[in-house]
ROLOLO-681251 format. One record per residue (C-alpha): y, x, z; residue number from 1. Coordinates in nm, 4 decimals. Example, Ala and Ser with C-alpha at 12.3 -4.5 7.8 and 13.67 -1.06 7.14 Angstrom:
ROLOLO-681251
+----------+----------+----------+-----+
!        y !        x !        z !  nr !
+----------+----------+----------+-----+
!  -0.4500 !   1.2300 !   0.7800 !   1 !
!  -0.1060 !   1.3670 !   0.7140 !   2 !
+----------+----------+----------+-----+
***
This chain:
ROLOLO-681251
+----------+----------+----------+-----+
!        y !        x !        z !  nr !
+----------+----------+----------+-----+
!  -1.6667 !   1.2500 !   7.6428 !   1 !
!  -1.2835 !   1.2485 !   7.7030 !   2 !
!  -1.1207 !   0.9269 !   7.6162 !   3 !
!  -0.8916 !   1.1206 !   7.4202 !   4 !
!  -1.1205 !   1.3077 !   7.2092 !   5 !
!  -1.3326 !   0.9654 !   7.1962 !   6 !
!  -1.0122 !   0.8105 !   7.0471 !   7 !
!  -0.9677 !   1.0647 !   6.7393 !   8 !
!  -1.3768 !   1.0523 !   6.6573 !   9 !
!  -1.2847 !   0.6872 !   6.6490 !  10 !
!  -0.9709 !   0.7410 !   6.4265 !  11 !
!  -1.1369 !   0.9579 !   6.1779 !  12 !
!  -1.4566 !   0.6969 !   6.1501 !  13 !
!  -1.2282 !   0.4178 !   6.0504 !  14 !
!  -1.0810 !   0.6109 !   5.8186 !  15 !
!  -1.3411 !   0.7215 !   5.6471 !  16 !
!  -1.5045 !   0.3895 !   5.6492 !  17 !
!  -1.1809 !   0.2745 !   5.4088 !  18 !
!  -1.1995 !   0.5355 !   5.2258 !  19 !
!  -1.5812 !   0.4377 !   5.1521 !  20 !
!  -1.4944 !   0.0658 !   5.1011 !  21 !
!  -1.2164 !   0.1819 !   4.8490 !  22 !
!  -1.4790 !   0.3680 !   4.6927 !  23 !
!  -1.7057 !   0.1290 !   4.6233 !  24 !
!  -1.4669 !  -0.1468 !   4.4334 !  25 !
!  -1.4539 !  -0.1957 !   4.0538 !  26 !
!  -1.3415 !   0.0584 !   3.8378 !  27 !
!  -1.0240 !  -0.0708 !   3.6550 !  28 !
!  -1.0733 !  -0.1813 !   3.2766 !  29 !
!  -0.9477 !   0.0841 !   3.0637 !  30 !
!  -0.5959 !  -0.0091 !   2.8757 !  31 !
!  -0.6885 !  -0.1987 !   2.5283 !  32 !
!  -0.4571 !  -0.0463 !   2.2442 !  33 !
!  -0.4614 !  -0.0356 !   1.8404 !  34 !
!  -0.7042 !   0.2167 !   1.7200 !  35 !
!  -0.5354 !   0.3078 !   1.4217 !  36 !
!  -0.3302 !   0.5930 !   1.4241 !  37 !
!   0.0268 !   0.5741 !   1.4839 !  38 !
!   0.3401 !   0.8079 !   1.3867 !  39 !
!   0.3756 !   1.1060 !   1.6603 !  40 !
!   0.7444 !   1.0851 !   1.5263 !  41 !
!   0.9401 !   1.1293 !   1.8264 !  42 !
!   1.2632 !   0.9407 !   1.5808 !  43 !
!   1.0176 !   0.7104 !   1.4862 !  44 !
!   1.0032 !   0.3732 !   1.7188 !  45 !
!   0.6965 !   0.3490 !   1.9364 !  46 !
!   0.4072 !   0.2317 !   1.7435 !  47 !
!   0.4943 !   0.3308 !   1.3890 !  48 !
!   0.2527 !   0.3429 !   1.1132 !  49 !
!   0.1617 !   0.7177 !   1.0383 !  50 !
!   0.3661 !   0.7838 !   0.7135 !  51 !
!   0.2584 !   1.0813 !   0.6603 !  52 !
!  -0.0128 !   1.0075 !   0.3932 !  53 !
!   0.1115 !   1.0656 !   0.0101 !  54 !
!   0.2077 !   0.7735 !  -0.1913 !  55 !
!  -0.0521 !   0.6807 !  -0.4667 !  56 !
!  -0.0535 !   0.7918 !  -0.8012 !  57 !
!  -0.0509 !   0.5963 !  -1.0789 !  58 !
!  -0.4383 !   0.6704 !  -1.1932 !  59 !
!  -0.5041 !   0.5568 !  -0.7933 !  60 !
!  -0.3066 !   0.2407 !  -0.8237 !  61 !
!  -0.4883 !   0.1310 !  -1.1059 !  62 !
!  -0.8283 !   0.2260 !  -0.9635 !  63 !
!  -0.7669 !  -0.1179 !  -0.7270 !  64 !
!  -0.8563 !  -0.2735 !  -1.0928 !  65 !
!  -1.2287 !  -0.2899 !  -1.0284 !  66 !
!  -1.3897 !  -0.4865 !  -1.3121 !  67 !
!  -1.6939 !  -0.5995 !  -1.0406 !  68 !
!  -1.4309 !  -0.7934 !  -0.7978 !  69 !
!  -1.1644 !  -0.9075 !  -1.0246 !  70 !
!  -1.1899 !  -1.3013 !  -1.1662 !  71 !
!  -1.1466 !  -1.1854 !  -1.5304 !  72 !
!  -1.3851 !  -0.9281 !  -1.6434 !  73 !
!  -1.2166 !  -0.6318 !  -1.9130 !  74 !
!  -1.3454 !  -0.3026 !  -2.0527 !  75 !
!  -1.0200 !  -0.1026 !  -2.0326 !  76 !
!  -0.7077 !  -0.1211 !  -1.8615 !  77 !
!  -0.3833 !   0.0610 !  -1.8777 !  78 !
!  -0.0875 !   0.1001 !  -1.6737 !  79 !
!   0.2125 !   0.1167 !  -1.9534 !  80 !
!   0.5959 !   0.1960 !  -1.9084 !  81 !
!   0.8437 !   0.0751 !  -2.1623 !  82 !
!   1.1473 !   0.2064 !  -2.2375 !  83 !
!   1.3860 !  -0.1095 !  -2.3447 !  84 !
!   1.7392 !  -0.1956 !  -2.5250 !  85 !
!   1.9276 !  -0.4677 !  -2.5261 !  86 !
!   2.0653 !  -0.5805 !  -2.9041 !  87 !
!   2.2448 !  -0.8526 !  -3.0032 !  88 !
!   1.8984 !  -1.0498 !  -3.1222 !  89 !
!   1.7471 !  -0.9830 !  -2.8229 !  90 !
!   1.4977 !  -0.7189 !  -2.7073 !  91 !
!   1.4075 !  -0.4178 !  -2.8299 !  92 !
!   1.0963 !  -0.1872 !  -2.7666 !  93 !
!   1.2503 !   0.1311 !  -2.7446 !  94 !
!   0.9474 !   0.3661 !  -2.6409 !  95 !
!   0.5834 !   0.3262 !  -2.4672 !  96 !
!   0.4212 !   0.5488 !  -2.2822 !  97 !
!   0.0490 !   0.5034 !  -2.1180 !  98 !
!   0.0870 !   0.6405 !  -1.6915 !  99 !
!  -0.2579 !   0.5700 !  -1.6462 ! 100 !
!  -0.6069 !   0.4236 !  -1.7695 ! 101 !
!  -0.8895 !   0.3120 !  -1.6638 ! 102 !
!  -1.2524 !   0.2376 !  -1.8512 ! 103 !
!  -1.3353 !   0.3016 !  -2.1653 ! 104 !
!  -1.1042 !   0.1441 !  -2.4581 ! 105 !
!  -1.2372 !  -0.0459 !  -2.7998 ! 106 !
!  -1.6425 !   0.0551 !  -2.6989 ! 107 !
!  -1.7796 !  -0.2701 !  -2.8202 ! 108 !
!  -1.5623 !  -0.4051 !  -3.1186 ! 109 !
!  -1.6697 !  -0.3615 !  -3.4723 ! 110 !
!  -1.3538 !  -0.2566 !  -3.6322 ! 111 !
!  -1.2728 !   0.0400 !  -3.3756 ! 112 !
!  -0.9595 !   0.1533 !  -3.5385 ! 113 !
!  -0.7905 !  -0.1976 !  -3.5214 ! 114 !
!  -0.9251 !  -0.2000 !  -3.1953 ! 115 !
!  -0.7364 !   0.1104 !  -3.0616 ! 116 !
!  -0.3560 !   0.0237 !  -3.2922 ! 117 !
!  -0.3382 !  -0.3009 !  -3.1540 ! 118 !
!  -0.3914 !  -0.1449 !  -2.7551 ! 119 !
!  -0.0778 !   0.1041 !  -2.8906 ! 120 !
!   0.1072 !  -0.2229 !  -2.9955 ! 121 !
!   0.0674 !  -0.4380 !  -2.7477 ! 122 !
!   0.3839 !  -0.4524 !  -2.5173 ! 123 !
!   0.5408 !  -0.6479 !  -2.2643 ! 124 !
!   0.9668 !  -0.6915 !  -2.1866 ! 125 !
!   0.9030 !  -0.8014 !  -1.8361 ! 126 !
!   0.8111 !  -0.5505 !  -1.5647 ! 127 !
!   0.5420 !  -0.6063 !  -1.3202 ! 128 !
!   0.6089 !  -0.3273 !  -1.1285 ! 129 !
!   0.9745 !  -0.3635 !  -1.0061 ! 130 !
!   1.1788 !   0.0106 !  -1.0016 ! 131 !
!   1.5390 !   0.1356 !  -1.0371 ! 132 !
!   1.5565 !   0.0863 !  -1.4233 ! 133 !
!   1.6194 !  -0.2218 !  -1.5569 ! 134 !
!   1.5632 !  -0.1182 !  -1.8761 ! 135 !
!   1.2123 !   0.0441 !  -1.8176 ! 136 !
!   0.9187 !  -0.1948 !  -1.7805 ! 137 !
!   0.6165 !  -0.1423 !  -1.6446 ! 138 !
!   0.2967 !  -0.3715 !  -1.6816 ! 139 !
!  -0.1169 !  -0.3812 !  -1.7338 ! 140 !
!  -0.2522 !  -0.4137 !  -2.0511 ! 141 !
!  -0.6216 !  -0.5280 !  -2.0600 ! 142 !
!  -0.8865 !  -0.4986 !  -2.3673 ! 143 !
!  -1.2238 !  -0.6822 !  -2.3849 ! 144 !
!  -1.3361 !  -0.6722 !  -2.7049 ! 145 !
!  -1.1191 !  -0.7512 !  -2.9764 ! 146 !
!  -0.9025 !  -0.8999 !  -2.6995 ! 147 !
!  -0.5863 !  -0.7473 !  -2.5871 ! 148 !
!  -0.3237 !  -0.8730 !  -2.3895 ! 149 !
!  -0.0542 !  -0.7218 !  -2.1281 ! 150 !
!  -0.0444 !  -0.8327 !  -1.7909 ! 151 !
!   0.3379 !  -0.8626 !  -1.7060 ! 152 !
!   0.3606 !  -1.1680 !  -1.4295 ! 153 !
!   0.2820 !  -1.1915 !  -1.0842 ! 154 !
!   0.0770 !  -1.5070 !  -1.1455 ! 155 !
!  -0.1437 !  -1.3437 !  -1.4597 ! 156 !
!  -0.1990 !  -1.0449 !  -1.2021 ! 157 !
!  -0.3516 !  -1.3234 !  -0.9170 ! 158 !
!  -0.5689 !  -1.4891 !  -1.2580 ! 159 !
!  -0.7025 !  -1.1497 !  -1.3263 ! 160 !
!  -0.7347 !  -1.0442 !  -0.9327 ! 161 !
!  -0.8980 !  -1.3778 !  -0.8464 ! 162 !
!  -0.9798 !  -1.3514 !  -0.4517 ! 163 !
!  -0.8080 !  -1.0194 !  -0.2796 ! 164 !
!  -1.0661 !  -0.8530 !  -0.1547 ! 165 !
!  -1.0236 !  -0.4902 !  -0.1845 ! 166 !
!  -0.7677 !  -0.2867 !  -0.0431 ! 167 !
!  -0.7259 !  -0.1305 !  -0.4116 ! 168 !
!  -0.5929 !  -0.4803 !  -0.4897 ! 169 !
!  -0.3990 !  -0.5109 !  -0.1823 ! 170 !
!  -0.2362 !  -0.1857 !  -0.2571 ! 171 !
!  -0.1155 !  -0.4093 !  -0.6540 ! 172 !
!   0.0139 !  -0.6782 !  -0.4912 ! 173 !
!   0.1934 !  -0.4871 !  -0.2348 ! 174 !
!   0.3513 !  -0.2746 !  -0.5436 ! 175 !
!   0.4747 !  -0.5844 !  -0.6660 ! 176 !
!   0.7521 !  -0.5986 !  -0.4250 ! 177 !
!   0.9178 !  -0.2649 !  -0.5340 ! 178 !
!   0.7258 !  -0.0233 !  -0.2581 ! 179 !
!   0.5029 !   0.2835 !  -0.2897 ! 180 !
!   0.1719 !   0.2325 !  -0.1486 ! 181 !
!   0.0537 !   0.5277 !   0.0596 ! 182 !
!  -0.2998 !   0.6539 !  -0.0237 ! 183 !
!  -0.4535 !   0.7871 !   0.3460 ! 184 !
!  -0.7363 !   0.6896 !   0.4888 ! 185 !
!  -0.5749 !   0.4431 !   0.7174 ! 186 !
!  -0.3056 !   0.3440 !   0.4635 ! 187 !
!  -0.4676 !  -0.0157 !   0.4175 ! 188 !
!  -0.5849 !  -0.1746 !   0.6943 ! 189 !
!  -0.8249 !  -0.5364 !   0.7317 ! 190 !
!  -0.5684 !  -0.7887 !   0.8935 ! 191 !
!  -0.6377 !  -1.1776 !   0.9760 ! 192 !
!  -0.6868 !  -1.2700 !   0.5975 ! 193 !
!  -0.6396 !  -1.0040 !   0.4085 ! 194 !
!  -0.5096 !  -0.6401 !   0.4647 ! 195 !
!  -0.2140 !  -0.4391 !   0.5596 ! 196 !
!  -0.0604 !  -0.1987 !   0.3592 ! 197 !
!   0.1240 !   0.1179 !   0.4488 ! 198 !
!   0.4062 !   0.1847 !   0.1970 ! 199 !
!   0.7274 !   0.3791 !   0.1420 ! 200 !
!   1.0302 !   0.2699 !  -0.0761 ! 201 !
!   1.2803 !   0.5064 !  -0.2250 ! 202 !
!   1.6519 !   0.4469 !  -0.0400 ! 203 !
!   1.9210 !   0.3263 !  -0.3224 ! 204 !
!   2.1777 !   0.5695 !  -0.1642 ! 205 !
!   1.9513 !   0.8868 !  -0.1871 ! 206 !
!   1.6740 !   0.9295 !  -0.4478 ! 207 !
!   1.4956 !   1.2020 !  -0.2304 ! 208 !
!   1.4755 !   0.9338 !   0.0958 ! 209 !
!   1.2503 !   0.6692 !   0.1911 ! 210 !
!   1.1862 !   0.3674 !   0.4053 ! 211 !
!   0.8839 !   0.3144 !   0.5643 ! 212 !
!   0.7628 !  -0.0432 !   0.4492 ! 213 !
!   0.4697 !  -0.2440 !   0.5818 ! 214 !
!   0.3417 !  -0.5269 !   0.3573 ! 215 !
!   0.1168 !  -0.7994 !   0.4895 ! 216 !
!  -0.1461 !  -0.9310 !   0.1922 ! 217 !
!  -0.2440 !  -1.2486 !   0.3958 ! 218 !
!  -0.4271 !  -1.5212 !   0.0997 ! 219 !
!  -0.2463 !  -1.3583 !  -0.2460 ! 220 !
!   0.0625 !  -1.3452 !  -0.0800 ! 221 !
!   0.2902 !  -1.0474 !  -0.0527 ! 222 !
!   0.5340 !  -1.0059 !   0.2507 ! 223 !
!   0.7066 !  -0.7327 !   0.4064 ! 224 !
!   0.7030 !  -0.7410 !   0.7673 ! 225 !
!   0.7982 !  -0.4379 !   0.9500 ! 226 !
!   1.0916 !  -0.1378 !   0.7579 ! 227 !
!   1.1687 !   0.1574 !   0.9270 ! 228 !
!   1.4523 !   0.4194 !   0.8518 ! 229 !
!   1.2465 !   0.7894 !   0.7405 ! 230 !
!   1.6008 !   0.9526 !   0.6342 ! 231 !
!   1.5430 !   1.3631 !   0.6746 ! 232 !
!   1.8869 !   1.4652 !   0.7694 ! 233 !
!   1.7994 !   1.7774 !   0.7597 ! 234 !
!   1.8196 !   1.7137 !   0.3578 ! 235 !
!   2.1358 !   1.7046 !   0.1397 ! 236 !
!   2.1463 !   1.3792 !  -0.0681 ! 237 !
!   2.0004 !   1.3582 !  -0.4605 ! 238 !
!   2.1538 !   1.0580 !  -0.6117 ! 239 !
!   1.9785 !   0.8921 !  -0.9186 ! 240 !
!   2.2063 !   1.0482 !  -1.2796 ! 241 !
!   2.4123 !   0.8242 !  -1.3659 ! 242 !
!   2.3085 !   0.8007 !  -1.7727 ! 243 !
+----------+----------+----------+-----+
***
């Protein structure tokens, strides 16, 4: 054979001999990343929460009240919004209204009717639920029996809660900062000690705009670690009426 054809049968062995050896090595490890959807909002910063979802309503709020987990047990809860006005001897209880319910009121009391006027009487001047009002409070009110009593403070909503382990409870405590808890399927999600909630809060400059909000529940405590701008500009400005 001609030493120069010899040479390029030589050539092309070696290189397929590489090739082979290249072949045969590990395959890389695939890249590790968070499994939970993220925003495909290109305005968004890279590895948003999805805020999509809707924000809960008030009957899905209170469903996180699940007699079977909480530390106090209760027949019937409410969620209740009071309209307030400030005298000069103090307080007064303008008008109540119930948002939502859950369980079945005054089912084991004797005295029904007493049962069901002092649920419509029983009212609270401090708001669990902070919002835009000041003079508009919104709180729990529980009934077990012939026992009714509102549920206005942080700390009487951690007696009642006991442990946190529901997202449904995550999704209260969360509330209690002044945010909207979304409602998706990924909208609470199991963290190192508790859960992380997905949440939007209304923008004091425009009533129709929103900041995404993510609140850590880590061991009964509320924090907000992560905001993100959601302004539509696309949108022309609603500012709250000014009464």
């Amino acid at each position: 054979m001609p030493a120069v054809r010899l040479r390029a049968v030589l050539t092309v062995a070696v290189a397929a001999g590489s090739a082979f050896a290249c072949d045969r090595s590990p395959p890389r490890a695939p890249a590790t990343s968070d499994p939970a959807p993220v925003s495909d909002d290109p305005a968004l910063p890279p590895g948003s929460p999805a805020y999509s979802a809707p924000i809960c309503s008030h009957e899905q709020l209170l469903a996180g009240l699940e007699p079977t987990h909480t530390n106090v047990r209760f027949e019937h809860a409410l969620l209740r919004e009071t309209v307030l006005k400030q005298t000069d001897t103090g307080v007064r209880f303008q008008q109540s209204q119930t948002l939502a319910s859950v369980g079945l009121a005054c089912q084991t009391v004797a005295d029904v009717p007493a049962c069901a006027r002092l649920l419509a009487s029983t009212v609270a001047s401090t708001s669990l639920f902070p919002g835009s009002d000041p003079q508009v409070a919104r709180y729990l009110v529980l009934q077990s029996g012939a026992n009714v009593r509102p549920v206005a403070t942080r700390s009487q909503l951690l007696t009642l809660l006991g442990a946190i382990d529901t997202p449904g409870e995550a999704r209260l405590l969360a509330a209690l900062l002044g945010v909207q808890p979304l409602c998706g399927d990924d909208s609470v999600r199991t963290i190192d000690g508790g859960y992380r909630v997905i949440s939007k809060r209304s923008q004091p400059q425009c009533t129709n705009q929103y900041d995404g909000v993510v609140v850590d529940v880590v061991r009964g405590q509320a924090t907000v670690v992560s905001t993100v701008d959601l302004r539509d500009r696309t949108l022309t400005c609603t500012t709250a009426a000014t009464p």
